[in-house]
Backbone as CSV, one residue per row, in Angstrom:
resi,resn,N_x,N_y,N_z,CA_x,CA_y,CA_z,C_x,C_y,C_z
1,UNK,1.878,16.142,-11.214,2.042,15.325,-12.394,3.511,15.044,-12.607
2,UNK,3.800,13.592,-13.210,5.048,13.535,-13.808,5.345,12.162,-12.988
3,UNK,7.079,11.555,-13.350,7.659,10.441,-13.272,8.211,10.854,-12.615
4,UNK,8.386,9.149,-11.959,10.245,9.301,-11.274,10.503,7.594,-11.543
5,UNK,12.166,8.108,-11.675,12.614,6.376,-12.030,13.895,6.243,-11.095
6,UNK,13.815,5.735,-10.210,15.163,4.979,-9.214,15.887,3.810,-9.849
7,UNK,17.371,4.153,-9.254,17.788,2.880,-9.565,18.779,2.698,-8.534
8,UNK,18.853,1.104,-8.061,20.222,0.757,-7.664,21.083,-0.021,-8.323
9,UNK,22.329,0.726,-8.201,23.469,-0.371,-9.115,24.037,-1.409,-8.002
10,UNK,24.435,-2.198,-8.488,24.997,-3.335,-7.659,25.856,-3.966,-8.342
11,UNK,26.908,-4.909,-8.140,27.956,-5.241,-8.749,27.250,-6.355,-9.943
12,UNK,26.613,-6.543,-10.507,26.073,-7.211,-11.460,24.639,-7.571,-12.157
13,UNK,24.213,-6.427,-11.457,22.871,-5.545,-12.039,22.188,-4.576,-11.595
14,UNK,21.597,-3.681,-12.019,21.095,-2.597,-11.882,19.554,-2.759,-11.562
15,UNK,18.821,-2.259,-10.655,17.479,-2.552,-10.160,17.129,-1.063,-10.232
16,UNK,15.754,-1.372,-11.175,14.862,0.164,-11.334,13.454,-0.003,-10.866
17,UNK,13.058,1.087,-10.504,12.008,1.073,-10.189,11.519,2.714,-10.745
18,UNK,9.867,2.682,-11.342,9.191,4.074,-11.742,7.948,3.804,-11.062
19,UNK,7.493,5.275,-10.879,6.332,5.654,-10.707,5.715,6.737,-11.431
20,UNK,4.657,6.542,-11.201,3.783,7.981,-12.508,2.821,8.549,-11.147
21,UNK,3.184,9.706,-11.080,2.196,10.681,-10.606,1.115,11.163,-11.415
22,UNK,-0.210,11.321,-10.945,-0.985,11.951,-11.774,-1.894,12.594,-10.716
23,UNK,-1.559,13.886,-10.516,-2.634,14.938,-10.062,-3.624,15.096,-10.746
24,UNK,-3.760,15.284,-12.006,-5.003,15.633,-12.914,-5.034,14.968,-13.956
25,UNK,-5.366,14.039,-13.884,-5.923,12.748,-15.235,-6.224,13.736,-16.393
26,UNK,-5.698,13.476,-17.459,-6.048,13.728,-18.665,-5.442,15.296,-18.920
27,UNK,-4.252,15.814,-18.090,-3.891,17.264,-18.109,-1.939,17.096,-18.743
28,UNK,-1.708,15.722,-19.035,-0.691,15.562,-20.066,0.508,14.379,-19.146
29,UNK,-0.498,13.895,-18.515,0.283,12.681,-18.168,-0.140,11.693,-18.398
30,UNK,0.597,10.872,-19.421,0.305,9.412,-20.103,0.900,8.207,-19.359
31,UNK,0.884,7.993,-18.490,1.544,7.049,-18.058,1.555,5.617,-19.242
32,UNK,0.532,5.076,-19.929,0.834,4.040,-20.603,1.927,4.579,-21.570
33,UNK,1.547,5.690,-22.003,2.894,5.734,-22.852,4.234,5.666,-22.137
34,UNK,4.256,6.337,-21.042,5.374,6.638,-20.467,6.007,4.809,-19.979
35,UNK,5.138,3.615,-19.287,5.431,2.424,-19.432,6.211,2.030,-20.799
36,UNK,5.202,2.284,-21.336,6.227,1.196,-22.739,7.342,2.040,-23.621
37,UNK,7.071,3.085,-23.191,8.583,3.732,-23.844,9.641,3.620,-22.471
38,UNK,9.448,3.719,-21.349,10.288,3.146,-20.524,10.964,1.642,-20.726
39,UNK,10.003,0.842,-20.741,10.231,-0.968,-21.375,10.869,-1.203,-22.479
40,UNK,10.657,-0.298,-23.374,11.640,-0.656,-24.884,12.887,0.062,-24.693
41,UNK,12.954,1.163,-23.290,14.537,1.698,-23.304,15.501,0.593,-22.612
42,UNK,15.088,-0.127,-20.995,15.402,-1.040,-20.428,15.821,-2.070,-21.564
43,UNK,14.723,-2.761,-21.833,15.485,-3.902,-23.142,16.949,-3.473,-24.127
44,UNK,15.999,-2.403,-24.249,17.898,-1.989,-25.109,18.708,-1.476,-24.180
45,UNK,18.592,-1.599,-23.346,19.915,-1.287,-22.157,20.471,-2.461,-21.804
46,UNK,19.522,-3.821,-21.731,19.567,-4.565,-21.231,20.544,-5.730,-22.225
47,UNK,20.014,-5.149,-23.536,20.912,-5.721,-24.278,22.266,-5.253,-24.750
48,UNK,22.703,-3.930,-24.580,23.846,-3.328,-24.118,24.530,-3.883,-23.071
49,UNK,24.009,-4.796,-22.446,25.193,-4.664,-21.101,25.548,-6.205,-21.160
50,UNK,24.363,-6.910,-21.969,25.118,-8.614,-22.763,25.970,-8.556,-23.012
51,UNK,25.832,-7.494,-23.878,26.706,-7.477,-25.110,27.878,-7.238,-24.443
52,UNK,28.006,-6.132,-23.659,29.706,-6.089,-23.164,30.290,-6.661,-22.323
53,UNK,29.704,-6.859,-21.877,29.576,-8.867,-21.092,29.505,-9.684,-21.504
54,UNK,29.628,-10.146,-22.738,29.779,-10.895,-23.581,28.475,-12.425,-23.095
55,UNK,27.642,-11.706,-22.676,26.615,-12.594,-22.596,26.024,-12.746,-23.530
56,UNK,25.385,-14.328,-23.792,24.196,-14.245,-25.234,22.914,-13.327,-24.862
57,UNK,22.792,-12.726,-25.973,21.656,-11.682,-25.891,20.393,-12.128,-25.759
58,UNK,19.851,-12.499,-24.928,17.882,-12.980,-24.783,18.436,-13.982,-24.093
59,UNK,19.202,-14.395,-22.986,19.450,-15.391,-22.055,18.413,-14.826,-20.702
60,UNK,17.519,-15.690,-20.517,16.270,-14.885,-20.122,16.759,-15.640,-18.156
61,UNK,17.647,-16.383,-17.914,18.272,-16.595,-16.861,18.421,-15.314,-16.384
62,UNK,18.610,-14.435,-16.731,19.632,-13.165,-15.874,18.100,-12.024,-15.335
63,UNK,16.867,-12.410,-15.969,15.605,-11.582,-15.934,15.003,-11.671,-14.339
């Protein structure tokens, strides 16, 4: 049971990738939860790094 989240940095964005292990369904691994609390951390990362980049924030070009 459990996650893993990779990433590569690169000179002008960062590429992630997760996976959810689950040996035993229903023994305390949520993966949907674990998705969308992953997705709402990315977005706010994502909008952290506009910002200091002085990019407009929701410029959906850079997605």
């Amino acid at each position: 049971r459990g996650y893993g989240i990779n990433y590569i940095i690169e000179p002008k964005r960062i590429k992630f990738g997760a996976e959810g292990k689950t040996g035993d369904v229903g023994k305390g691994t949520n993966l949907d939860q674990f998705g969308a609390t992953l997705r709402q951390c990315l977005l706010e990362l994502k909008v952290i790094c506009e910002q200091s980049n002085e990019i407009p924030v929701g410029d959906s070009s850079r997605l």
